[in-house]
Residue frames relative to the residue before (quaternion, step in Angstrom):
aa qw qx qy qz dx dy dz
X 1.0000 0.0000 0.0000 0.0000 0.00 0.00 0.00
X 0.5221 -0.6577 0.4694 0.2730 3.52 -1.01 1.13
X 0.6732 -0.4596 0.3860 0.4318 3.79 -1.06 0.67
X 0.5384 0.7735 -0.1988 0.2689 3.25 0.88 -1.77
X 0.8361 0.2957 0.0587 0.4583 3.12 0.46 -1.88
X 0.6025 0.5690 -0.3434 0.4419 3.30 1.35 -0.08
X 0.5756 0.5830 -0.4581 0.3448 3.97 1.68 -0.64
X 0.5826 -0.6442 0.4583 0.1884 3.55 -1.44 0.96
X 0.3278 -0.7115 0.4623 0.4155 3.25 -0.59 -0.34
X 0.5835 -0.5451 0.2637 0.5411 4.08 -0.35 0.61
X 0.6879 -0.4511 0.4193 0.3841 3.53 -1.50 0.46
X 0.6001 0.7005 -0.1746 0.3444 3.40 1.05 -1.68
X 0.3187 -0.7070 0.5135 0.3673 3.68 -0.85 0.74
X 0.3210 -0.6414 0.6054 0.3450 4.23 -0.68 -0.01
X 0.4145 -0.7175 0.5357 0.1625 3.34 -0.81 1.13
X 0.3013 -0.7886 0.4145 0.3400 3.98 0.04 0.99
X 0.6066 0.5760 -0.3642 0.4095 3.76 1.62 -0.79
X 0.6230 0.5588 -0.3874 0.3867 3.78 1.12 -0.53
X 0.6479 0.4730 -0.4163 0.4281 3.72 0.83 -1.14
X 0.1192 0.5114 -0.8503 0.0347 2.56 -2.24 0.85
X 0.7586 -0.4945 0.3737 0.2011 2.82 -2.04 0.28
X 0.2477 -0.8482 0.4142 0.2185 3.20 -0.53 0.97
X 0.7827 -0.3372 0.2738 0.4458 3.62 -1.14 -0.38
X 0.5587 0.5856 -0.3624 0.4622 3.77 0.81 -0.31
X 0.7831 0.3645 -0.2406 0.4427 3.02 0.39 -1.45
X 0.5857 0.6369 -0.3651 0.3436 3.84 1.37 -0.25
X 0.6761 0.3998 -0.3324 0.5221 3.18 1.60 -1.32
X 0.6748 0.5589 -0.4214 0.2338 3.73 0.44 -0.07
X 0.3890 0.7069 -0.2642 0.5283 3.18 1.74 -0.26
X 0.6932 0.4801 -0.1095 0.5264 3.45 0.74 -1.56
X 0.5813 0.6092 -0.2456 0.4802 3.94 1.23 -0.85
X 0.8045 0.3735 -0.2053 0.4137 2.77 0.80 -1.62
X 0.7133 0.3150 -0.3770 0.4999 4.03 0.93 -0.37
X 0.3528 0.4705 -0.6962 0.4116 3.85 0.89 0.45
X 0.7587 0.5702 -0.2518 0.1896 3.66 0.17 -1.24
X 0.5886 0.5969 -0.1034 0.5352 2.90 1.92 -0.95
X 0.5572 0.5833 -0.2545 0.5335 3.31 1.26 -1.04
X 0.7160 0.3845 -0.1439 0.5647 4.02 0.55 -1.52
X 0.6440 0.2595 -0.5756 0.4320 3.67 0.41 0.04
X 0.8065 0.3146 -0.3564 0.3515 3.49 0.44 -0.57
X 0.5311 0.4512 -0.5196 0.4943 3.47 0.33 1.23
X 0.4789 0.5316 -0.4033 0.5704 3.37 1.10 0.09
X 0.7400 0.5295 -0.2452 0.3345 3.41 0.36 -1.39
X 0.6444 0.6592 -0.0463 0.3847 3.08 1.59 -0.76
X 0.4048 0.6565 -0.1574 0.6167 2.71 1.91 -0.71
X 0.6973 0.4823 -0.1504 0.5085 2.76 -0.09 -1.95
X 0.8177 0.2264 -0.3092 0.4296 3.97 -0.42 -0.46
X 0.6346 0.5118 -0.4569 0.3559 3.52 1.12 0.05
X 0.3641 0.7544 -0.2013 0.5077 3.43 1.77 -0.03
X 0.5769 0.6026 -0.1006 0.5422 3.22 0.97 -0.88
X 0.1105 0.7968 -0.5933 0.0295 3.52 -0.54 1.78
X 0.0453 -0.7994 0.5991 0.0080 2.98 -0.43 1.56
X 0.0794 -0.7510 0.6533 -0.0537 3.27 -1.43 1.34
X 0.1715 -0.8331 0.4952 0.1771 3.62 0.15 1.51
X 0.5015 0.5925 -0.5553 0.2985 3.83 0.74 0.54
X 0.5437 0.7107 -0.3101 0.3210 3.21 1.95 -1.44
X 0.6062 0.5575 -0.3845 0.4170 4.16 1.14 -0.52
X 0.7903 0.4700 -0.2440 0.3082 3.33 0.65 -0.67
X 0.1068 0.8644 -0.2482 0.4240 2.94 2.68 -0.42
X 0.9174 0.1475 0.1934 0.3149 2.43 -0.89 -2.06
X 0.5571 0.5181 -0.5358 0.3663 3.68 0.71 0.37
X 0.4401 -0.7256 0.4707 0.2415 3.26 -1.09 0.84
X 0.7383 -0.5212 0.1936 0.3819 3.46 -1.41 1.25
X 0.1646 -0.8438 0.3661 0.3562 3.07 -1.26 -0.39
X 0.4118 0.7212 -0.3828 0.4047 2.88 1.52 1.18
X 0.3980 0.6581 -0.3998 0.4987 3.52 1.93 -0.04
X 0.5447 -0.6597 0.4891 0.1697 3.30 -0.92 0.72
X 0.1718 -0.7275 0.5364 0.3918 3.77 -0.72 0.05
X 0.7340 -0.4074 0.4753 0.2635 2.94 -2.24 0.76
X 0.2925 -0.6960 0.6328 0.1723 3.85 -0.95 1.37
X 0.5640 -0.5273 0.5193 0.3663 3.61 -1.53 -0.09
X 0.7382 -0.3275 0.3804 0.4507 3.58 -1.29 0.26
X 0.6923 0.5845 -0.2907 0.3076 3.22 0.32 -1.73
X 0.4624 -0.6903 0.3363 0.4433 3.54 1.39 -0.90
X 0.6403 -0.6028 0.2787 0.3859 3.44 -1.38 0.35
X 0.5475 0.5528 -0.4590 0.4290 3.71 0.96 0.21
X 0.5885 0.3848 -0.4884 0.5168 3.71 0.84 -0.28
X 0.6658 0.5034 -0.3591 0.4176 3.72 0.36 -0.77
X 0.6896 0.2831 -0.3949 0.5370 3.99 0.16 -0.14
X 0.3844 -0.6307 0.6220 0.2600 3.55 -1.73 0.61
X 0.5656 -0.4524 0.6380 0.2616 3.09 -1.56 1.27
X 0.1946 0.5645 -0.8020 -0.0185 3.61 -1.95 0.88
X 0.4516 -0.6260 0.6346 0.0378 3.06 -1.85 1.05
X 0.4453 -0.6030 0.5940 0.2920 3.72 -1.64 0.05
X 0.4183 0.3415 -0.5221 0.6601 3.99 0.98 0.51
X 0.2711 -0.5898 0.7477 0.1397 2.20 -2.21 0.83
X 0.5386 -0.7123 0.4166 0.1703 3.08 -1.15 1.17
X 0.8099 -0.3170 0.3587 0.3391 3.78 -1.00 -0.37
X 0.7076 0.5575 -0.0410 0.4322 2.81 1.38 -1.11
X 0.7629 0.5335 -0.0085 0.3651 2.79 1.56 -0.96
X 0.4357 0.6698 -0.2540 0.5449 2.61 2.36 -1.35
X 0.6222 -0.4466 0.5869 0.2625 3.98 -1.91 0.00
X 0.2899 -0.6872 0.6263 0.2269 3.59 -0.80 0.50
X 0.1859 -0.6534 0.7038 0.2079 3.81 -0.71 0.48
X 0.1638 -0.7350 0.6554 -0.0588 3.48 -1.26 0.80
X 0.1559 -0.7222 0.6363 0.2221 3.68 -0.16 1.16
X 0.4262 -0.6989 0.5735 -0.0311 2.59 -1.81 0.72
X 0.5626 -0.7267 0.3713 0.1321 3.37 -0.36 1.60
């Protein structure tokens, strides 16, 4: 058994009206919204940085009259075979009805 797990708690009863919070638990509190405070002024920054030009999406998207690129393997493995049967798939499910 680890040291840790082996400390008791005092003999003594803890009066629930006496605790209070002590000074640790104050500066961590205080730590934690300095920290909170600087990420989000950073962050801020950071998105004022940010050139956003909503014309720049439509730019850059690529046509859609360009074909796509086939695989090595060639362009007959890349297109799907269709037939004149229809397949399983195709057929309606009937579904009795209740």
């Amino acid at each position: 058994m680890s040291p840790l797990l082996s400390i008791s708690l005092p003999a003594t009863e803890i009066d629930p009206n006496s605790v209070r919070p002590g000074w640790v638990a104050l500066l961590i509190v205080l730590a934690l919204g300095a920290a909170t405070f600087l990420l989000w002024r950073n962050m801020a920054k950071q998105l004022k940085r940010i050139d956003f030009d909503p014309d720049a999406g439509a730019r850059d998207r690529a046509p859609s009259d360009v074909p796509p690129t086939t695989s090595p393997a060639g362009a007959d493995a890349a297109e799907p075979k269709t037939t004149d049967k229809a397949t399983d798939a195709d057929r309606p499910v009937d579904h009795p009805t209740n």
